[in-house]
Backbone as JSON Lines, residues from 0, in Angstrom:
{"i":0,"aa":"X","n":[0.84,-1.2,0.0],"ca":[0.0,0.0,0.0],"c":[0.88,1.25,0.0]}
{"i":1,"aa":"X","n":[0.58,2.43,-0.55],"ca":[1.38,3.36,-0.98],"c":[1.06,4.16,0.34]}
{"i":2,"aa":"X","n":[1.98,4.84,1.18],"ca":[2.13,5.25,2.04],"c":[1.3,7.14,1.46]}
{"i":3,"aa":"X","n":[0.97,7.7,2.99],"ca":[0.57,9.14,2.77],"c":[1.64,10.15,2.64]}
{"i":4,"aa":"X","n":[1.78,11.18,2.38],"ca":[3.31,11.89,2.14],"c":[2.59,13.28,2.57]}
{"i":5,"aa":"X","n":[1.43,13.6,1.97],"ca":[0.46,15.1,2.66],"c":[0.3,14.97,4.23]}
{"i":6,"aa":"X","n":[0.72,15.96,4.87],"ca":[0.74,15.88,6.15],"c":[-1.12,16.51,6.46]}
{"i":7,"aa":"X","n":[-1.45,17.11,5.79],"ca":[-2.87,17.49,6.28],"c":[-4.18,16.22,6.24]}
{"i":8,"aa":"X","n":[-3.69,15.57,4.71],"ca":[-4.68,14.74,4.75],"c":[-4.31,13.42,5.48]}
{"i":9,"aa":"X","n":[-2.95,13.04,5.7],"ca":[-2.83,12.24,6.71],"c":[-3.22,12.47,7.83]}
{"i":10,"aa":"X","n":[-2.87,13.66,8.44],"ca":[-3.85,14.08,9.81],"c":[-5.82,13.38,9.89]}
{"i":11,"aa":"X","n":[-5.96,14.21,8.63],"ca":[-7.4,13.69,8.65],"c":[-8.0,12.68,8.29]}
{"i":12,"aa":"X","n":[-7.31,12.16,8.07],"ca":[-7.79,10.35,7.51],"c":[-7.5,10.06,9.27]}
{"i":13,"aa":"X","n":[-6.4,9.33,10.03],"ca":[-5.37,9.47,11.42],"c":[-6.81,9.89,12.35]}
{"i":14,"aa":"X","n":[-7.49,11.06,12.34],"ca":[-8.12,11.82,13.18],"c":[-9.63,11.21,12.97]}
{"i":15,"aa":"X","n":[-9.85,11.38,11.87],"ca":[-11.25,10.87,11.78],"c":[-11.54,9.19,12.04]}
{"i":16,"aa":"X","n":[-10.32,8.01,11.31],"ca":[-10.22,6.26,12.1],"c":[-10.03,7.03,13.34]}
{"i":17,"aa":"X","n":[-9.19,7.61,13.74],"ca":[-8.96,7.35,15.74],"c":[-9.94,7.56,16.43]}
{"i":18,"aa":"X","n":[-10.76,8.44,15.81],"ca":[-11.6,8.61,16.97],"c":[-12.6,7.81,16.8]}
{"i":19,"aa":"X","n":[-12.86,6.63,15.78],"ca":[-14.03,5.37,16.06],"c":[-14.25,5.1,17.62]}
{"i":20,"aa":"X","n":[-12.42,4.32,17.82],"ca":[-13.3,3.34,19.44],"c":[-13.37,4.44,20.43]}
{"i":21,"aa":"X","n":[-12.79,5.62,20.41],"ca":[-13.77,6.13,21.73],"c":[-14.93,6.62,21.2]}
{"i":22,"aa":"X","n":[-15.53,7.02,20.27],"ca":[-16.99,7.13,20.02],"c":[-18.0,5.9,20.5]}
{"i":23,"aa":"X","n":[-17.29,4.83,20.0],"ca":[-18.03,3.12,20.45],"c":[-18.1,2.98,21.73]}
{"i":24,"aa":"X","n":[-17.2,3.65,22.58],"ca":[-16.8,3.36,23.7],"c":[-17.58,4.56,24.47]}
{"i":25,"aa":"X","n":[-17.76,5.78,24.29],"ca":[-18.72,6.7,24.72],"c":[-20.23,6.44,24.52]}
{"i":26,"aa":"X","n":[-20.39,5.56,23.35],"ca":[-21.91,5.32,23.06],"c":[-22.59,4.07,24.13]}
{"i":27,"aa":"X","n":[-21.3,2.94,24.13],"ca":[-21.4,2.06,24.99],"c":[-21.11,2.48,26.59]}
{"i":28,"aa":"X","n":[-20.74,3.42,27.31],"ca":[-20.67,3.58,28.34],"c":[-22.21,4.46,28.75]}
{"i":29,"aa":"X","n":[-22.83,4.79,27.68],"ca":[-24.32,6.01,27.61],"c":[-25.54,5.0,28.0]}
{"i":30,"aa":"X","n":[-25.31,3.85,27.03],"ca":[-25.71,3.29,26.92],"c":[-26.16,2.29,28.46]}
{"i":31,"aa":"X","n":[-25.36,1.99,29.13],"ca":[-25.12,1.51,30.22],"c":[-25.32,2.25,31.62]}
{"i":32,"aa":"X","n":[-25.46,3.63,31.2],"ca":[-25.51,4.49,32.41],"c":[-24.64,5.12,33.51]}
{"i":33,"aa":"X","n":[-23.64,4.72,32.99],"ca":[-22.18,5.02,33.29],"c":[-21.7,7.1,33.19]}
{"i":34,"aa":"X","n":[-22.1,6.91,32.14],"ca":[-22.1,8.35,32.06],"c":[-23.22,9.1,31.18]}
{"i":35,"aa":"X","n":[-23.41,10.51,31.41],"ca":[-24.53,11.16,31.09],"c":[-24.08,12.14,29.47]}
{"i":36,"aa":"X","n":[-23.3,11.96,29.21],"ca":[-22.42,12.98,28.46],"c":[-22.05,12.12,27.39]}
{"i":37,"aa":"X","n":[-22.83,12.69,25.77],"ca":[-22.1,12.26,24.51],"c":[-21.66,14.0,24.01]}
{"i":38,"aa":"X","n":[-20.8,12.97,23.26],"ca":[-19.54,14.15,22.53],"c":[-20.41,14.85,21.3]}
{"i":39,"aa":"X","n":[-21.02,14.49,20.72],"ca":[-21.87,15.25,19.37],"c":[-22.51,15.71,20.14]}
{"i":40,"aa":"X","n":[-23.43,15.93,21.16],"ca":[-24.77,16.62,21.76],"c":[-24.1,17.88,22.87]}
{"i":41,"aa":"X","n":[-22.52,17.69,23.32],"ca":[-21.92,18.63,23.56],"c":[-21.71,19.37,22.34]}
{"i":42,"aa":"X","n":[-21.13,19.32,21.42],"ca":[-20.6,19.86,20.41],"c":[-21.55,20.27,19.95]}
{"i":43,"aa":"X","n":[-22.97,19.95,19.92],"ca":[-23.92,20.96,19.09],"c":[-24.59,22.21,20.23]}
{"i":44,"aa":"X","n":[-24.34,22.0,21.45],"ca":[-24.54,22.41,22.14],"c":[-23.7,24.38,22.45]}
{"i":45,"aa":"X","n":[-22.9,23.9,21.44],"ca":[-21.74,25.1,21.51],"c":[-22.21,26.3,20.2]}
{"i":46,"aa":"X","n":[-23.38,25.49,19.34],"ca":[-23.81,25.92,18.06],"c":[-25.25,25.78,18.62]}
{"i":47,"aa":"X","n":[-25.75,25.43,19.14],"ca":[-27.48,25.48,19.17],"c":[-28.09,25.4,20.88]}
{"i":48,"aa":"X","n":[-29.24,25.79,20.64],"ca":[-30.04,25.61,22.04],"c":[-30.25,24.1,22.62]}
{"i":49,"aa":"X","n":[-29.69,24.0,24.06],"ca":[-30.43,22.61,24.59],"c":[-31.21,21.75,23.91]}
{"i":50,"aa":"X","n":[-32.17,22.6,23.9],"ca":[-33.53,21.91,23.25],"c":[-33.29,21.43,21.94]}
{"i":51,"aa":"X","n":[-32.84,22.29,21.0],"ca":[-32.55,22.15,19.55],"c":[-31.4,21.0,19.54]}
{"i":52,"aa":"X","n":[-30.82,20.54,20.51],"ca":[-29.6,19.97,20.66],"c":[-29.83,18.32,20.31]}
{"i":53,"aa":"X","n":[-31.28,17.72,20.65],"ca":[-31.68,16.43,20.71],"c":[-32.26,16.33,19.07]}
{"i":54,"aa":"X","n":[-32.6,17.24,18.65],"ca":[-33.16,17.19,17.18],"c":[-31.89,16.89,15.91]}
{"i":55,"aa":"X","n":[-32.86,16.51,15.06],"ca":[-32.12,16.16,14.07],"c":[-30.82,17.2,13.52]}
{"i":56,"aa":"X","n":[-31.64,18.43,12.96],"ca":[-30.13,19.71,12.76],"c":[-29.09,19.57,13.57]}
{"i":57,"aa":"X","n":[-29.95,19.18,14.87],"ca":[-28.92,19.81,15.71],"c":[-27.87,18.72,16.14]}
{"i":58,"aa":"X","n":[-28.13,17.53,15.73],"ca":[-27.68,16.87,15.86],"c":[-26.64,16.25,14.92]}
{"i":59,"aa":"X","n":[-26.74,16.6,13.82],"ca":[-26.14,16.68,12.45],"c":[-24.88,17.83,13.26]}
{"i":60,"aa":"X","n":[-25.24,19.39,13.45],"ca":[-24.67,19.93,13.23],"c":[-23.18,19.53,14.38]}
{"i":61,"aa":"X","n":[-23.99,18.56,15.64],"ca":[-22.77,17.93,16.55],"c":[-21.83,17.27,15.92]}
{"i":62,"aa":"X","n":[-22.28,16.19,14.85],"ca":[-21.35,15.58,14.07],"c":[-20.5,16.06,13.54]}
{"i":63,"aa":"X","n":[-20.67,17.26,12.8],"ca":[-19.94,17.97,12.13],"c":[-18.73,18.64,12.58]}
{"i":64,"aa":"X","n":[-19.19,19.05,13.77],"ca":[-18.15,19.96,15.01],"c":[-17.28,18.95,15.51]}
{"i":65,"aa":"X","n":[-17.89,17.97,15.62],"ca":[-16.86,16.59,16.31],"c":[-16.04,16.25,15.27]}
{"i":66,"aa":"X","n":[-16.77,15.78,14.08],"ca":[-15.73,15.45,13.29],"c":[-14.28,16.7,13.01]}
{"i":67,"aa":"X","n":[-15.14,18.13,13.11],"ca":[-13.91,19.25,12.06],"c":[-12.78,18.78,13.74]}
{"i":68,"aa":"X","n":[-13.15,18.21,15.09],"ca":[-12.37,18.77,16.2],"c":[-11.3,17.64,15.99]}
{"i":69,"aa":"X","n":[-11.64,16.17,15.91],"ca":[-11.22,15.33,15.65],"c":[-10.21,15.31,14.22]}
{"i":70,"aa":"X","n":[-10.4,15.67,13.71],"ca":[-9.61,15.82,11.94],"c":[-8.65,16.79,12.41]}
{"i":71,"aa":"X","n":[-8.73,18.14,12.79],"ca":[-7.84,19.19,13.89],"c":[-7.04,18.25,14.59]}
{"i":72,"aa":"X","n":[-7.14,17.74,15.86],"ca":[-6.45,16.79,16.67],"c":[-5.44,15.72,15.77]}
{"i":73,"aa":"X","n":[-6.09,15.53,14.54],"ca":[-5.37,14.6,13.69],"c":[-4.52,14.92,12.94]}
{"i":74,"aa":"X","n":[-4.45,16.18,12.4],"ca":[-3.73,16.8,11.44],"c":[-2.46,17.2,12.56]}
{"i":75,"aa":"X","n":[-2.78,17.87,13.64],"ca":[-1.54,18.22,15.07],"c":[-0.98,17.5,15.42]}
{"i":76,"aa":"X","n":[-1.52,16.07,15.07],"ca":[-0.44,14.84,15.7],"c":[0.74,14.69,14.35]}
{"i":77,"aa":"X","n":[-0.62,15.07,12.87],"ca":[0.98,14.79,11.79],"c":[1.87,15.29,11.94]}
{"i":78,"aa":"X","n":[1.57,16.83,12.4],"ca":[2.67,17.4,11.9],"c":[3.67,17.52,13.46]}
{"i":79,"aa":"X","n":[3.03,17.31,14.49],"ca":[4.19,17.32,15.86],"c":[5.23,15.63,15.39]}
{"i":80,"aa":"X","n":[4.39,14.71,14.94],"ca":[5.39,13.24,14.71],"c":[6.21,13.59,13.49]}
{"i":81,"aa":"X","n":[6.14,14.37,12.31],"ca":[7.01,14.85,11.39],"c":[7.95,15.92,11.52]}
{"i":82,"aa":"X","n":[8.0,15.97,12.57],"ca":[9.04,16.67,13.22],"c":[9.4,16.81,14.37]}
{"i":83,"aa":"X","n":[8.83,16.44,15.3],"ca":[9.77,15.65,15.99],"c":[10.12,13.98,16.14]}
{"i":84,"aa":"X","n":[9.42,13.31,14.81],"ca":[9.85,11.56,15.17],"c":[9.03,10.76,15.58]}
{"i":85,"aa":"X","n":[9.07,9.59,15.07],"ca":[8.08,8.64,15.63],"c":[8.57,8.04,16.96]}
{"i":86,"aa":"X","n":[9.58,8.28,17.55],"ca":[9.76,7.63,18.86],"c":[8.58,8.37,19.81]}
{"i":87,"aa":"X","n":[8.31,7.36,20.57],"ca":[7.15,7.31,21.67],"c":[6.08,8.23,20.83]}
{"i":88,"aa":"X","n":[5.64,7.73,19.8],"ca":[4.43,8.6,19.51],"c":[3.3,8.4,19.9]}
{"i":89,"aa":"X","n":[3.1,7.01,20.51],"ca":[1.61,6.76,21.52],"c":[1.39,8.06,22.08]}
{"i":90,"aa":"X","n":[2.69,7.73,23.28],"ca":[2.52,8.95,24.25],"c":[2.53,10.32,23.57]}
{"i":91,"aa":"X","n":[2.79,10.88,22.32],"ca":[2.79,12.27,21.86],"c":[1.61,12.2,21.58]}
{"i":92,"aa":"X","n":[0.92,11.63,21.17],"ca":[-0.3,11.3,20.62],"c":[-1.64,11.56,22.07]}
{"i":93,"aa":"X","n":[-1.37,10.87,23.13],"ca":[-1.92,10.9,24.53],"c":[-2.01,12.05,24.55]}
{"i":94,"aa":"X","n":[-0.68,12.75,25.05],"ca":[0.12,14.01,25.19],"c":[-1.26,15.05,24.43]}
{"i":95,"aa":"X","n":[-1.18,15.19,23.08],"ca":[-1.68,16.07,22.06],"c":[-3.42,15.89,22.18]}
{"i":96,"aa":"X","n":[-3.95,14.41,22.73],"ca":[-5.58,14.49,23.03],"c":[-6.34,14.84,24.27]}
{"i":97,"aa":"X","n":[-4.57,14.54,24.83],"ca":[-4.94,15.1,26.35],"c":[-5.53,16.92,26.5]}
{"i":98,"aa":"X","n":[-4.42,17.2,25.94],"ca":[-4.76,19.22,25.64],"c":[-5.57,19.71,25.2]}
{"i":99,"aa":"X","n":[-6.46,18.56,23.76],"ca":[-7.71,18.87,23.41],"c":[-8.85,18.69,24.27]}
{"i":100,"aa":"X","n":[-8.74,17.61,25.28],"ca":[-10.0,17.62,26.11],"c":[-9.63,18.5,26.94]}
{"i":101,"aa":"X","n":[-8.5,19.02,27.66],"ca":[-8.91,20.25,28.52],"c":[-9.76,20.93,27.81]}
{"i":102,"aa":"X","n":[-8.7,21.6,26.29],"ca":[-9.62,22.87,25.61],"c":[-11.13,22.63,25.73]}
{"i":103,"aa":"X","n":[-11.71,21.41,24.82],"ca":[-12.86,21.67,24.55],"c":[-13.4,21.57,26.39]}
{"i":104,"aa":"X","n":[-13.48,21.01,27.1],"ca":[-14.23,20.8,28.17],"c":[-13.85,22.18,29.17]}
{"i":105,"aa":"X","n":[-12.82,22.92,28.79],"ca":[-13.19,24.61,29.23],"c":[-13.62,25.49,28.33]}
{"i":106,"aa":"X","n":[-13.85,25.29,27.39],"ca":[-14.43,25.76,26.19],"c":[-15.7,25.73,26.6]}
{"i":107,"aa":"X","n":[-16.46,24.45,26.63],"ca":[-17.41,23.6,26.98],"c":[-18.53,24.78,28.23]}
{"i":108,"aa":"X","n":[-17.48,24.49,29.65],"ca":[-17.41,24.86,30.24],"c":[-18.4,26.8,30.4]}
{"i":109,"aa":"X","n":[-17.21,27.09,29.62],"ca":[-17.28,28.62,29.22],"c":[-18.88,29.41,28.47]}
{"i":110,"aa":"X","n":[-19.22,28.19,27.79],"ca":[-20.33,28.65,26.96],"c":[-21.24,27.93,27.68]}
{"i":111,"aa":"X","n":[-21.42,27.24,28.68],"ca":[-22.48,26.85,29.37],"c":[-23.01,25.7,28.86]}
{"i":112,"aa":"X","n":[-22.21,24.52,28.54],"ca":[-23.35,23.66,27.85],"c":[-23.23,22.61,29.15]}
{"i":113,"aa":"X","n":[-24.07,22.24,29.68],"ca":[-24.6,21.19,30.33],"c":[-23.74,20.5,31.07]}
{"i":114,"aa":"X","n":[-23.2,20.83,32.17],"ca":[-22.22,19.64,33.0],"c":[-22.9,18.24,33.21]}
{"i":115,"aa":"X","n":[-22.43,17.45,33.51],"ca":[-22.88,16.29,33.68],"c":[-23.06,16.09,35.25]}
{"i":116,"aa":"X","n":[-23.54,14.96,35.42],"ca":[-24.3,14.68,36.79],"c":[-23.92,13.86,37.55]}
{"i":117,"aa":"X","n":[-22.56,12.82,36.59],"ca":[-22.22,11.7,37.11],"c":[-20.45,12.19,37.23]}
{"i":118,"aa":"X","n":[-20.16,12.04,38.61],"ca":[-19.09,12.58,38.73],"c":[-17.91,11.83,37.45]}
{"i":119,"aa":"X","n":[-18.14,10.61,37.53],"ca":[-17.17,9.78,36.88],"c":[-17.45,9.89,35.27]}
{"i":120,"aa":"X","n":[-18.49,10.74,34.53],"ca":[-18.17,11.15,33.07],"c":[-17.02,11.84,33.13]}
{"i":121,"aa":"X","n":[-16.47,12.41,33.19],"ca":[-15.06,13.29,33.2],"c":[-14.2,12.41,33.22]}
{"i":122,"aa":"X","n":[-13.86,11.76,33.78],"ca":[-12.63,10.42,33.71],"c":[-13.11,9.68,32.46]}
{"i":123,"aa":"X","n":[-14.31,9.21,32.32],"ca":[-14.51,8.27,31.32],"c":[-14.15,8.9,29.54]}
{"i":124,"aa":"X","n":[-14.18,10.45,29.83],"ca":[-14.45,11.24,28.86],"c":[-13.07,10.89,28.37]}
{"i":125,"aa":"X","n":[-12.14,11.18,29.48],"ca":[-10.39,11.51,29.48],"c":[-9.96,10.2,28.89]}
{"i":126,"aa":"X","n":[-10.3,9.0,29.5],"ca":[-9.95,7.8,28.67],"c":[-10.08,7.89,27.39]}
{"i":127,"aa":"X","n":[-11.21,7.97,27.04],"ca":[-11.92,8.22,25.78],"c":[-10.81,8.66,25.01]}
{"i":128,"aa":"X","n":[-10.32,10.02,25.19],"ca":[-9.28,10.75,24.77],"c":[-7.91,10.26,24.48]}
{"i":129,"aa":"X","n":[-7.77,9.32,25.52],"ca":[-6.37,8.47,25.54],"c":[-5.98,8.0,24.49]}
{"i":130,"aa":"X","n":[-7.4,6.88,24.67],"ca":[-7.19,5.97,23.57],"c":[-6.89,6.86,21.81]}
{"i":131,"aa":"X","n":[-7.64,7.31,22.04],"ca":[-7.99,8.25,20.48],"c":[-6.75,8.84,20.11]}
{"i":132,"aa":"X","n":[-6.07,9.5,20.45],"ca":[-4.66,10.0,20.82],"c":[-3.72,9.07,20.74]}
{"i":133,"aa":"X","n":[-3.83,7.74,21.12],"ca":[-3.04,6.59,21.12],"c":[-3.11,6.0,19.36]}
{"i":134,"aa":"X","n":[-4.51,5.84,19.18],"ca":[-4.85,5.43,17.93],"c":[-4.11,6.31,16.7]}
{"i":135,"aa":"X","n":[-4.88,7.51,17.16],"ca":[-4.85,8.38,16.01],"c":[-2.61,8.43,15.61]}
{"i":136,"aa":"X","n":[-2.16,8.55,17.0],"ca":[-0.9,8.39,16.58],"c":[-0.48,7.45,15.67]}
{"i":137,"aa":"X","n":[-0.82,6.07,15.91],"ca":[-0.24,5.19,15.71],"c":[-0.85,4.89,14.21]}
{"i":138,"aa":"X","n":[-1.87,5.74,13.71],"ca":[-2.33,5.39,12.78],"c":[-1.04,6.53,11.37]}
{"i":139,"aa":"X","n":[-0.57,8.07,12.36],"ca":[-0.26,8.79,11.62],"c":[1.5,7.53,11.78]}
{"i":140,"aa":"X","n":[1.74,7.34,12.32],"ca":[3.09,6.39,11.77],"c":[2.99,5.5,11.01]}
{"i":141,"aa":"X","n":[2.07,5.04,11.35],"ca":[1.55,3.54,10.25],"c":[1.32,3.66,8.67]}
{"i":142,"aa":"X","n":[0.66,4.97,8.59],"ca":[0.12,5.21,7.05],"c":[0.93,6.28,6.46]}
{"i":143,"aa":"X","n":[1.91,6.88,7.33],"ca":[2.71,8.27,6.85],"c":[3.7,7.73,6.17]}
{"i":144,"aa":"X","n":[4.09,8.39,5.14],"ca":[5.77,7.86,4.15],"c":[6.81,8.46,5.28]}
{"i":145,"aa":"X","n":[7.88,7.45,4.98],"ca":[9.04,7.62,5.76],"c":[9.64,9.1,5.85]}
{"i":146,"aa":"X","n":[9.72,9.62,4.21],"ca":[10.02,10.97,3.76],"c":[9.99,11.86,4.77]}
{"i":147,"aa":"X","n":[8.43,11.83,5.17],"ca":[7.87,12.83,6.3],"c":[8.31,13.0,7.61]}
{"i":148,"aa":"X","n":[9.15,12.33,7.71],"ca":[9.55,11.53,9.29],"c":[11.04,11.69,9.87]}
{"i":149,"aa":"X","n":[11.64,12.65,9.95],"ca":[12.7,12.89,10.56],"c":[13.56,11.72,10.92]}
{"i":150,"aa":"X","n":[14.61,11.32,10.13],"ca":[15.57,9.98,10.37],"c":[15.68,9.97,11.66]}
{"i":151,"aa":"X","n":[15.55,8.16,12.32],"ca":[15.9,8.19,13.58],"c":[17.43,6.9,13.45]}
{"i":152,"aa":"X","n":[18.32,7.68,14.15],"ca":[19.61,7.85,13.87],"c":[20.19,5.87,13.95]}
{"i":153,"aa":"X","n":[19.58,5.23,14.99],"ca":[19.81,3.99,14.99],"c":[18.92,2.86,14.15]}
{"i":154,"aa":"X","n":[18.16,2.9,13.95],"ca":[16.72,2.32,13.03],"c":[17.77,2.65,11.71]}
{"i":155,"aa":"X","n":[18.18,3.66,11.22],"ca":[18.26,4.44,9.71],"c":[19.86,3.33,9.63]}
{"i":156,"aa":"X","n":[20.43,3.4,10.95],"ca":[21.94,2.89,10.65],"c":[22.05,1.13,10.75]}
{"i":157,"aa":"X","n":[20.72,0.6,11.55],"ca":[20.63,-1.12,11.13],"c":[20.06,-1.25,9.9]}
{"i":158,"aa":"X","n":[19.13,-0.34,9.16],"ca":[18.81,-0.53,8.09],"c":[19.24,-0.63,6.71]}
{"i":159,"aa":"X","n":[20.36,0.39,7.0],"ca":[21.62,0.49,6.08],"c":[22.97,-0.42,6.54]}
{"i":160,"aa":"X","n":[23.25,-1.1,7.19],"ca":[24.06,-2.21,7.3],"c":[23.49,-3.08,8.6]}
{"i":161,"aa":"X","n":[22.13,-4.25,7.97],"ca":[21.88,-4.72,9.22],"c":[22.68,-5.81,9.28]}
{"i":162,"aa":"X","n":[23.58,-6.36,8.98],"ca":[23.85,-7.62,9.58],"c":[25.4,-7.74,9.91]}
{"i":163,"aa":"X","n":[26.45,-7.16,9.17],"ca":[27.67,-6.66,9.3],"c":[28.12,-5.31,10.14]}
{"i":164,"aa":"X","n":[27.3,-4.39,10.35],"ca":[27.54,-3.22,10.64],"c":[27.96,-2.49,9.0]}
{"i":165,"aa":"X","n":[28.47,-1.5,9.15],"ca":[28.78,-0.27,8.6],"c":[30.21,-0.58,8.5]}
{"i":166,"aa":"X","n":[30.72,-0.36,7.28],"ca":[32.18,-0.53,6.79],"c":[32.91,0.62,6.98]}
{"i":167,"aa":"X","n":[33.96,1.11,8.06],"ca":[34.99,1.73,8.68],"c":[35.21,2.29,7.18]}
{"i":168,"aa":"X","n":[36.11,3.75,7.73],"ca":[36.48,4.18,6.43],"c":[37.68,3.9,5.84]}
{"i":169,"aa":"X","n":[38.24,2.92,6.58],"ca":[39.37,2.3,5.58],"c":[39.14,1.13,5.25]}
{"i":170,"aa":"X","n":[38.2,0.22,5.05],"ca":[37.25,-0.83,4.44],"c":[37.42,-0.58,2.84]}
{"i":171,"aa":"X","n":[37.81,0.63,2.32],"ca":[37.66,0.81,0.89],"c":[38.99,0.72,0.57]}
{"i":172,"aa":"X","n":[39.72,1.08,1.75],"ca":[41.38,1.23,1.15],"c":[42.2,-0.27,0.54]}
{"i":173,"aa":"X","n":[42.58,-0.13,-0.37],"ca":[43.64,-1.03,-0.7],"c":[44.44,-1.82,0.75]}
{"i":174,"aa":"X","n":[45.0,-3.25,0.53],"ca":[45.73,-3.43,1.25],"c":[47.22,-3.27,1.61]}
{"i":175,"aa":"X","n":[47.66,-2.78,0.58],"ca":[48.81,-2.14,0.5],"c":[48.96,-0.67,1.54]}
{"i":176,"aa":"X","n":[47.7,0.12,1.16],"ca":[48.0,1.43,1.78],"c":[47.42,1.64,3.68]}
{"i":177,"aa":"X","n":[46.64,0.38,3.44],"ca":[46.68,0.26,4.95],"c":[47.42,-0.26,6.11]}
{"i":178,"aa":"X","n":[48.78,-0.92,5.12],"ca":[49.69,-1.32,5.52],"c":[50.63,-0.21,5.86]}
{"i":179,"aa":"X","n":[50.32,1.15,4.64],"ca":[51.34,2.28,4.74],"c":[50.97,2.67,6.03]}
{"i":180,"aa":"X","n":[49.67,3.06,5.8],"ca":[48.75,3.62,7.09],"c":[49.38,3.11,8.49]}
{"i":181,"aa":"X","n":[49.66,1.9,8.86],"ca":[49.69,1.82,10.0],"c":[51.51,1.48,10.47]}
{"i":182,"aa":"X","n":[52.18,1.32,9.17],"ca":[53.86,1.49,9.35],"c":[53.96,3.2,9.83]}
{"i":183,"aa":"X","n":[53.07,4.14,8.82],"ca":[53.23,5.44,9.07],"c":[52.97,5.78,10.76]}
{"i":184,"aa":"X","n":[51.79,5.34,11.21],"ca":[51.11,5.28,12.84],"c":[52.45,4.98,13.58]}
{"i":185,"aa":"X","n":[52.75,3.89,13.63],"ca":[53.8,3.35,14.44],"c":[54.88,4.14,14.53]}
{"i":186,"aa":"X","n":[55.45,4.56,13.11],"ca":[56.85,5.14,13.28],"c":[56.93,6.34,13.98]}
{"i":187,"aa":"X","n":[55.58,6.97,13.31],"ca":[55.04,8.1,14.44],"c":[55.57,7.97,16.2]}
{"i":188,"aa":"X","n":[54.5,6.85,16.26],"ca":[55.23,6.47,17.95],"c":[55.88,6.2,18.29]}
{"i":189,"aa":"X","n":[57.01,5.85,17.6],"ca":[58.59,5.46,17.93],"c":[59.05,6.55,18.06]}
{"i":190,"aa":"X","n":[59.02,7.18,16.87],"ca":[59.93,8.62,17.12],"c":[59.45,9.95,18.34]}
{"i":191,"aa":"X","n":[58.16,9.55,18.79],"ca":[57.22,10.31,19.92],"c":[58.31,9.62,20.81]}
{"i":192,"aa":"X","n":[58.11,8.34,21.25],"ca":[59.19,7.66,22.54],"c":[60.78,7.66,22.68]}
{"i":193,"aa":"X","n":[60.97,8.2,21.26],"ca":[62.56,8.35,21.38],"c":[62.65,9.9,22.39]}
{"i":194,"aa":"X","n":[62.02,10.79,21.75],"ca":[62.04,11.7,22.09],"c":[61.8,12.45,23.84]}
{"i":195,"aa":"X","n":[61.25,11.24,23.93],"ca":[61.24,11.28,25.41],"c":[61.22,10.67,26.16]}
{"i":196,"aa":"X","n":[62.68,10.09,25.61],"ca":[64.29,9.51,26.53],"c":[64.99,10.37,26.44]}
């Protein structure tokens, strides 16, 4: 499969798969009674009235906001792992969904939409986030071209000589002149030790 090389639309492909299982995982925890709080009915909530919030527009228009927040979150993970590296990008990834749920949930916050009732939506929310952040990373390494990706210095150097190592730079020299090479070394140090007797 031909790898992504656009850092925007890799973001948004990355952003929009990652955030499946915590959506599944927010619908299934709603579902159960666990928590009082879905992510589209906040998000339309920031664009429409309470009331208008359970209806169809308005409910459309949650999707929409979730998705543009999620594709955002996705595109920030391309471009923080394309420059600084795929090492530990779970955790950059955590790191980068973690900052979005502060924002939106003081965002949230700010415009008054509906706190929840169950102390433990807020944790469940934050997981939610984890994972997605975890995903969405691992999805922008997985599908991104190497190109994009800042060489990582040991990976780049087994790859280019994995089984011998890397050939010294006198590996190319003749055997004759590495013979000069190291009569020259020596005599060097003879005449260093004469000198100081």
């Amino acid at each position: 499969m031909e790898k992504i090389k656009d850092r925007i639309f890799l973001g948004f492909i990355a952003g929009m798969i990652g955030a499946i299982p915590g959506r599944l995982l927010n619908k299934l925890e709603f579902k159960l009674g666990i928590t009082d709080s879905r992510y589209e009915e906040m998000a339309s909530m920031l664009f429409v009235s309470r009331r208008d919030a359970h209806k169809i527009m308005g409910n459309g228009v949650g999707k929409i906001a979730n998705g543009l927040l999620t594709s955002a979150n996705g595109i920030t993970t391309a471009y923080v792992l394309s420059k600084t590296g795929r090492d530990h990008a779970m955790l950059k990834g955590i790191g980068i969904s973690s900052m979005a749920w502060l924002g939106i949930y003081g965002i949230s916050t700010q415009a008054q939409v509906r706190k929840s009732n169950k102390p433990i939506a807020a944790l469940l929310s934050y997981l939610d986030h984890v994972i997605f952040g975890a995903t969405t990373a691992t999805l922008v390494s997985t599908l991104g071209a190497d190109s994009i990706f800042p060489p990582h210095k040991d990976r780049d150097s087994q790859e280019r000589c994995p089984v011998n190592g890397c050939p010294s730079q006198n590996d190319h020299l003749p055997t004759i002149q590495i013979w000069q090479i190291s009569n020259n070394q020596s005599g060097r140090a003879k005449a260093s030790a004469d000198r100081l007797r």
